[in-house]
MARKEGU-698222 format. One record per residue (C-alpha): residue number from 1; residue in three letters; z, x, y. Coordinates in Angstrom, 1 decimal. Layout:
! MARKEGU-698222
+------+------+--------+--------+--------+
: resi : resn :     c3 :     c1 :     c2 :
+------+------+--------+--------+--------+
:  NUM :  ALA :      Z :      X :      Y :
...
+------+------+--------+--------+--------+
This chain:
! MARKEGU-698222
+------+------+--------+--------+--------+
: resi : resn :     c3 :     c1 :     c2 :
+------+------+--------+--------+--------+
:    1 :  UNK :  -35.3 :   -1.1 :  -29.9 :
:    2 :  UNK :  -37.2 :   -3.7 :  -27.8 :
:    3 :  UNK :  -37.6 :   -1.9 :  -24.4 :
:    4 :  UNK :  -40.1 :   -4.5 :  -22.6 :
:    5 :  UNK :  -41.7 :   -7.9 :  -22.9 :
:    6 :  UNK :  -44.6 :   -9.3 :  -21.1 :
:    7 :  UNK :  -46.4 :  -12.7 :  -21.9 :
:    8 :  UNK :  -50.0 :  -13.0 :  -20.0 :
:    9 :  UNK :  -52.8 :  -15.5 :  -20.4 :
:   10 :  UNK :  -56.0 :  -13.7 :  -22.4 :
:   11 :  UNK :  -59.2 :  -15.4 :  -20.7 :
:   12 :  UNK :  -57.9 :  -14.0 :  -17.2 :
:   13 :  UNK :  -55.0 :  -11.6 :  -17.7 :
:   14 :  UNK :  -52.4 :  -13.4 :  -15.5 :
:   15 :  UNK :  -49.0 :  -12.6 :  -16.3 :
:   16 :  UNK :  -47.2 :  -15.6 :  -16.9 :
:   17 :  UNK :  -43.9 :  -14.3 :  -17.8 :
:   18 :  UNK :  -41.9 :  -11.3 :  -18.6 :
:   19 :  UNK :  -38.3 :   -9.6 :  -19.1 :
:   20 :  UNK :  -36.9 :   -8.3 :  -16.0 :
:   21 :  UNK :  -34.9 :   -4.8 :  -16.6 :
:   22 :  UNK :  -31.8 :   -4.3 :  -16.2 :
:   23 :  UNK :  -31.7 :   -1.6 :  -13.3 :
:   24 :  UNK :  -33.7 :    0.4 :  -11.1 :
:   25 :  UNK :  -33.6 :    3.3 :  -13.4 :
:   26 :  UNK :  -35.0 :    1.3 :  -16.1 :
:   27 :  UNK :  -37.6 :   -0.4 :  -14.2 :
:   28 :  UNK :  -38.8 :    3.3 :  -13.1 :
:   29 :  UNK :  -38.9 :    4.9 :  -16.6 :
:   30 :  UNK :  -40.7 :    1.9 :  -18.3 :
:   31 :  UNK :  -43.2 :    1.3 :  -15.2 :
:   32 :  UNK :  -46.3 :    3.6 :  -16.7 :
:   33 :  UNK :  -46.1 :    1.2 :  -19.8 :
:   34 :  UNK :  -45.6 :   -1.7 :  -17.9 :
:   35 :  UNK :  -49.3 :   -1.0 :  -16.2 :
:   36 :  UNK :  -50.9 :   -0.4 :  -19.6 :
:   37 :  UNK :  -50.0 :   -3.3 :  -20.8 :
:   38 :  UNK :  -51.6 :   -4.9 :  -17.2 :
:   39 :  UNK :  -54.8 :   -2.9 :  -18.1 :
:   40 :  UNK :  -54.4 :   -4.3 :  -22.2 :
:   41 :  UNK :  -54.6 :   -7.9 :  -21.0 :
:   42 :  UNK :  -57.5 :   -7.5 :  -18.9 :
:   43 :  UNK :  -59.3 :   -6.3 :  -22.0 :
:   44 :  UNK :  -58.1 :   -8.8 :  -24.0 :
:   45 :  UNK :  -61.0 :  -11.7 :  -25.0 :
:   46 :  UNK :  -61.5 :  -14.6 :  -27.8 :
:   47 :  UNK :  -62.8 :  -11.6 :  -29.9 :
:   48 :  UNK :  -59.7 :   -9.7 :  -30.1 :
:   49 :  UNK :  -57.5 :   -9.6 :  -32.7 :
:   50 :  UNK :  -54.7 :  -12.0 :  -33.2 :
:   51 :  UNK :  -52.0 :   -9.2 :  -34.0 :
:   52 :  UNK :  -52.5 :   -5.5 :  -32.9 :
:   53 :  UNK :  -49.9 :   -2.7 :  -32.8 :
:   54 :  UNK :  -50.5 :    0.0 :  -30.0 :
:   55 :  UNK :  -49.4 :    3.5 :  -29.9 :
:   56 :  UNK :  -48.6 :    4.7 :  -27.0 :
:   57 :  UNK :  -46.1 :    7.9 :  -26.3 :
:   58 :  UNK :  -43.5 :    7.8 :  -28.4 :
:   59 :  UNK :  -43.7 :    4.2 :  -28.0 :
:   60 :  UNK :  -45.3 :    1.2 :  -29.9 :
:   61 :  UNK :  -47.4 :   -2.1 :  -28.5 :
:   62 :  UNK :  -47.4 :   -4.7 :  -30.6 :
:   63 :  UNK :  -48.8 :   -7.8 :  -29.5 :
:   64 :  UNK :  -49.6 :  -12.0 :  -30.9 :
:   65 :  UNK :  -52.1 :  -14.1 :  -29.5 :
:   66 :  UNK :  -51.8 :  -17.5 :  -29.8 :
:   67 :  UNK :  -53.2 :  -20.8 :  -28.1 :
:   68 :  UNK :  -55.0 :  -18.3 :  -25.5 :
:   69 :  UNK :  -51.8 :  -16.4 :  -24.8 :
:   70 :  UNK :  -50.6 :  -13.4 :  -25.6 :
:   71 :  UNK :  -47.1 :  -11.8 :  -26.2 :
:   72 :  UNK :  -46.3 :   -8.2 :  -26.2 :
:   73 :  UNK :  -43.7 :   -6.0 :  -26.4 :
:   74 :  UNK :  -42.9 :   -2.2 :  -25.9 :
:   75 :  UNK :  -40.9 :   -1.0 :  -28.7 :
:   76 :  UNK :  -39.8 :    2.4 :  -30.1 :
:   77 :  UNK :  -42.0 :    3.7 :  -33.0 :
:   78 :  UNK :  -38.9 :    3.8 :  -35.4 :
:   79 :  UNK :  -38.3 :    0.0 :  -34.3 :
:   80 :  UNK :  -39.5 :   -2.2 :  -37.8 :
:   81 :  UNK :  -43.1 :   -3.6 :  -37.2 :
:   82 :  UNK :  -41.9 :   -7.0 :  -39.4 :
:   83 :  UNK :  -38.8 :   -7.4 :  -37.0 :
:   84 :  UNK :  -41.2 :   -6.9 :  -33.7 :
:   85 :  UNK :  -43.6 :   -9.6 :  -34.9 :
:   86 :  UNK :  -41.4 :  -11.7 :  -36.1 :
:   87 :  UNK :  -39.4 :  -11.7 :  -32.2 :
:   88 :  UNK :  -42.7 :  -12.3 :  -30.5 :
:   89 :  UNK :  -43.3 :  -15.7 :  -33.4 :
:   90 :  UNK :  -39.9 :  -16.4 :  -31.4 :
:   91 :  UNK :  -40.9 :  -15.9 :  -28.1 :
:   92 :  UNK :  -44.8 :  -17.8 :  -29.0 :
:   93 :  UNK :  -42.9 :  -21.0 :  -30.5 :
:   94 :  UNK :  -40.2 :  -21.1 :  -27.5 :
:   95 :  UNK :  -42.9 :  -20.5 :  -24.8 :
:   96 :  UNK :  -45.3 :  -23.1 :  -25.9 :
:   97 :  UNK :  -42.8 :  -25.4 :  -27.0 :
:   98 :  UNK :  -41.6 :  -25.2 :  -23.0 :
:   99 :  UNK :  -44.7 :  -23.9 :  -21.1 :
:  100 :  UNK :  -47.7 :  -24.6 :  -23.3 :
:  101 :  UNK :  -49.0 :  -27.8 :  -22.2 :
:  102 :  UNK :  -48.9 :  -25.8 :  -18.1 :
:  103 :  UNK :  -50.5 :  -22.2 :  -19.5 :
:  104 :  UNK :  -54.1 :  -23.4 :  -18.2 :
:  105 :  UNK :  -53.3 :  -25.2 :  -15.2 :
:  106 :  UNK :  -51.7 :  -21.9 :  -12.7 :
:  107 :  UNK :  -52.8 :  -19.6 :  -11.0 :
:  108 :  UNK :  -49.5 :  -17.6 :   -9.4 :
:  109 :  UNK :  -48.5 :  -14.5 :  -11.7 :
:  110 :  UNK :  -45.4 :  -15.1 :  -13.1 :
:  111 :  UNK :  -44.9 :  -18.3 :  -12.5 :
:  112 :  UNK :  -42.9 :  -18.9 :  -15.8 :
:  113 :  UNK :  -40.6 :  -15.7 :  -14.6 :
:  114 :  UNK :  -37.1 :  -18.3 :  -15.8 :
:  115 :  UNK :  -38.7 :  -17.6 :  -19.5 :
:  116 :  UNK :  -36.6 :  -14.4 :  -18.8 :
:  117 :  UNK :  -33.5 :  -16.2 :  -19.5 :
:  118 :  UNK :  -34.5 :  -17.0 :  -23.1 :
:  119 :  UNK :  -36.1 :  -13.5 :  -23.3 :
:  120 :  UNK :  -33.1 :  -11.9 :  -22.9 :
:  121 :  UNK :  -31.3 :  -14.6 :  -25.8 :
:  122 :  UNK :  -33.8 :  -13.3 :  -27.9 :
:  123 :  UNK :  -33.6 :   -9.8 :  -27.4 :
:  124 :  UNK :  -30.4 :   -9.9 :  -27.6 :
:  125 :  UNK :  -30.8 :  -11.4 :  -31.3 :
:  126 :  UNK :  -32.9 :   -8.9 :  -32.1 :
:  127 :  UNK :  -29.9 :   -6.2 :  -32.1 :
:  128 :  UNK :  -27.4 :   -8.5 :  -33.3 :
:  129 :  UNK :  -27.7 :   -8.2 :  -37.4 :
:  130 :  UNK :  -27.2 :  -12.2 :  -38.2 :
:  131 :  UNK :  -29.9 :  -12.3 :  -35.5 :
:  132 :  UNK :  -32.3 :  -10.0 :  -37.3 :
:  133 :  UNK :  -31.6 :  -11.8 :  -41.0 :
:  134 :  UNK :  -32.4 :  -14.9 :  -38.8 :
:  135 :  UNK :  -36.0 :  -13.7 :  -37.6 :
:  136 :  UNK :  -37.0 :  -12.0 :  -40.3 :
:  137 :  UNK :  -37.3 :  -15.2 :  -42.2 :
:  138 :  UNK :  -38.3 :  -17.1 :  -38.9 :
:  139 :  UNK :  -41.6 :  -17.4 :  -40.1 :
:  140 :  UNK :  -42.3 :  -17.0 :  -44.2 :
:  141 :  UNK :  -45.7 :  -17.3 :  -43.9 :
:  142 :  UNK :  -45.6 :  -14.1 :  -40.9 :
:  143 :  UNK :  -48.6 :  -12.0 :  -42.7 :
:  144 :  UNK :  -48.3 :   -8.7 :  -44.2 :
:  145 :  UNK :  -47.4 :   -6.5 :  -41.5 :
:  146 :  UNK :  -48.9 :   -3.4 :  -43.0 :
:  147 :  UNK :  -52.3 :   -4.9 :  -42.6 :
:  148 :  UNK :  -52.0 :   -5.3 :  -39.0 :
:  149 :  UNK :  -54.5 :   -3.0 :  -36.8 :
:  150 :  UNK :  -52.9 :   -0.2 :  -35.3 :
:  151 :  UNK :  -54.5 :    2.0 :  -32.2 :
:  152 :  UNK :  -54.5 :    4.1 :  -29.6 :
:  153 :  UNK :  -53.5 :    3.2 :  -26.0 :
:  154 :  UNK :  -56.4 :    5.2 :  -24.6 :
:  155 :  UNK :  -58.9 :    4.3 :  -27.0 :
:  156 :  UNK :  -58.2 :    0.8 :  -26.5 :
:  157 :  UNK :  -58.6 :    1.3 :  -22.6 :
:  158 :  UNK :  -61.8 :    3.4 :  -22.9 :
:  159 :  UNK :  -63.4 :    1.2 :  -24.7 :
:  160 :  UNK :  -62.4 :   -1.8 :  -23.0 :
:  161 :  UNK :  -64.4 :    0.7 :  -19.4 :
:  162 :  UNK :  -66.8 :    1.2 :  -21.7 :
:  163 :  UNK :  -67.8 :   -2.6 :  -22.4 :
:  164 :  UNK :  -67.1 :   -3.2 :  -18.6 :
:  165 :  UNK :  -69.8 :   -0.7 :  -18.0 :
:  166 :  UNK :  -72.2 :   -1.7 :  -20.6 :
:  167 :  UNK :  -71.3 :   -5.6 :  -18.9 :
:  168 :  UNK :  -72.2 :   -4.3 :  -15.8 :
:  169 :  UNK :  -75.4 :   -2.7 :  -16.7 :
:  170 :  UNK :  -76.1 :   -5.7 :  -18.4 :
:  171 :  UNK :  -75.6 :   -7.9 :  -15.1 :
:  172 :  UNK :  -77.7 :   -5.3 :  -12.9 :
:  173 :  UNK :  -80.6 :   -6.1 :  -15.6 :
:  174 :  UNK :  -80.3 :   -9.5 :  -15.5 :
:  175 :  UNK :  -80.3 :   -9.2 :  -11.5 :
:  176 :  UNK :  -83.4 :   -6.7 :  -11.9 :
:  177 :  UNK :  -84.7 :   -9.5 :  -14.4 :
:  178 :  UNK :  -84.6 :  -12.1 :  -11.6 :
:  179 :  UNK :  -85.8 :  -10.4 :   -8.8 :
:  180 :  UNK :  -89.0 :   -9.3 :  -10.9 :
:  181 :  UNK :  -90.0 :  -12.6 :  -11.8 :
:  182 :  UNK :  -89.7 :  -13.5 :   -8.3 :
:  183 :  UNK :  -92.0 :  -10.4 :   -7.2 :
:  184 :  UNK :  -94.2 :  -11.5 :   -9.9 :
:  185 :  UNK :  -94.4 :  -15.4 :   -8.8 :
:  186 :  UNK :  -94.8 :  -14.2 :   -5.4 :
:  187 :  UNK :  -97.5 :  -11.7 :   -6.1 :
:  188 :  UNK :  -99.2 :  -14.5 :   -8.4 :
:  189 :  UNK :  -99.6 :  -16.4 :   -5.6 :
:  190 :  UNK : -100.8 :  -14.6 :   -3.1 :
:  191 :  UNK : -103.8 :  -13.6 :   -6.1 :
:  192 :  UNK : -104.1 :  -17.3 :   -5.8 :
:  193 :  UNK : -104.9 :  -17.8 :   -2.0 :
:  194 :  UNK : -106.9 :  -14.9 :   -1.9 :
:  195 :  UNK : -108.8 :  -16.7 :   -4.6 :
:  196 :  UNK : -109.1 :  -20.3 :   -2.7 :
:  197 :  UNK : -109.9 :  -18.3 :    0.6 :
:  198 :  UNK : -112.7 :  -16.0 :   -1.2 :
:  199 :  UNK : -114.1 :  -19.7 :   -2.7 :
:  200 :  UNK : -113.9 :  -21.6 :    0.9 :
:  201 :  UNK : -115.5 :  -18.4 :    2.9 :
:  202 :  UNK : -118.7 :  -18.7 :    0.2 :
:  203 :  UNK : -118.6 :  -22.3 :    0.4 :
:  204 :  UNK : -118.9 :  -22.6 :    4.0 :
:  205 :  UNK : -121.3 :  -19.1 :    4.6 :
:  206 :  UNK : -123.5 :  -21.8 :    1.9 :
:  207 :  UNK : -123.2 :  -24.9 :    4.4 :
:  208 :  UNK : -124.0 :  -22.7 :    7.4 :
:  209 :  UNK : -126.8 :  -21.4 :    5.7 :
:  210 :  UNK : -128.5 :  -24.8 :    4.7 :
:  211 :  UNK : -127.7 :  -26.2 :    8.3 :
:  212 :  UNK : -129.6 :  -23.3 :   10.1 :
:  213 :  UNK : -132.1 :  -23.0 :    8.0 :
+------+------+--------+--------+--------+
């Protein structure tokens, strides 16, 4: 069963759009998942992998990127793997046929939030059987599911701190980098003065000395 569906842009992690539940109750249960899959697209880059499935729970992420987005969903673990992917192929070639050309140019989250509407079609579609013998040959050339990743929620969120950190440690060396060659410029030319100074006091103790004697 498809629980949730979020669509975010990977070089920032905006969410651009995603389905809105159907009651407070819902909202509530699914609202731990919802801010892991905030945290995934934060650690999302160019280097991930196009198609990843995600355990988490007794739930499954599976997520596409394409054209610098990325579309995920929160499904049961029983749910097929080739009937998730093949729903968020739907979702990509909807969302970029409407939104694509936009993706780049905003900067308010959810500012495609309307998506919802055809979200929900889909979803929908994805229960319904002649909607399930329609998606699962959506996309013939939708690659063997069995060779997609799968992972860990926390490992994927660990490591994702642990490059932050390593980034970060990176940046203060950089910073340390910076200000050293500056201490070393600086330090270089005092050595330099001293040097011109030294070479003017003998110069002139030479002059005086000629002059009084």
């Amino acid at each position: 069963m498809v629980l949730t569906t979020m669509i975010a842009r990977v070089a920032d992690g905006l969410p651009l759009a995603a389905s809105v539940q159907e009651n407070e109750q819902s909202e509530r249960d699914y609202m731990e998942y919802q801010n892991q899959a905030k945290l995934l697209f934060r650690k999302l880059n160019n280097q991930s992998p196009d198609r990843c499935s995600i355990e988490t729970g007794p739930y499954m992420f599976h997520y596409l990127i394409e054209n610098g987005v990325c579309y995920l969903v929160l499904c049961d673990k029983a749910f097929s793997k080739r009937l998730a992917y093949s729903y968020l192929e739907d979702l990509q070639n909807e969302f970029n046929s409407q939104h694509g050309r936009k993706v780049a140019t905003v900067s308010r989250p959810y500012t495609f939030i309307e998506f919802d509407t055809y979200i929900q079609k889909a979803k929908k579609k994805v229960m319904d059987s002649r909607g399930r013998v329609h998606l699962s040959t959506l996309n013939s050339e939708l690659q063997d599911v069995q060779r997609i990743m799968v992972q860990n929620i926390d490992d994927v969120l660990q490591r994702g701190a642990a490059i932050s950190v390593l980034d970060n440690k990176a940046s203060n060396l950089s910073v340390l980098s910076q200000k050293y060659k500056k201490n070393a410029h600086y330090l270089n030319l005092r050595s330099t003065y001293a040097k011109v100074a030294a070479g003017c006091i003998v110069i002139c103790v030479f002059v005086l000395y000629f002059f009084v004697f």
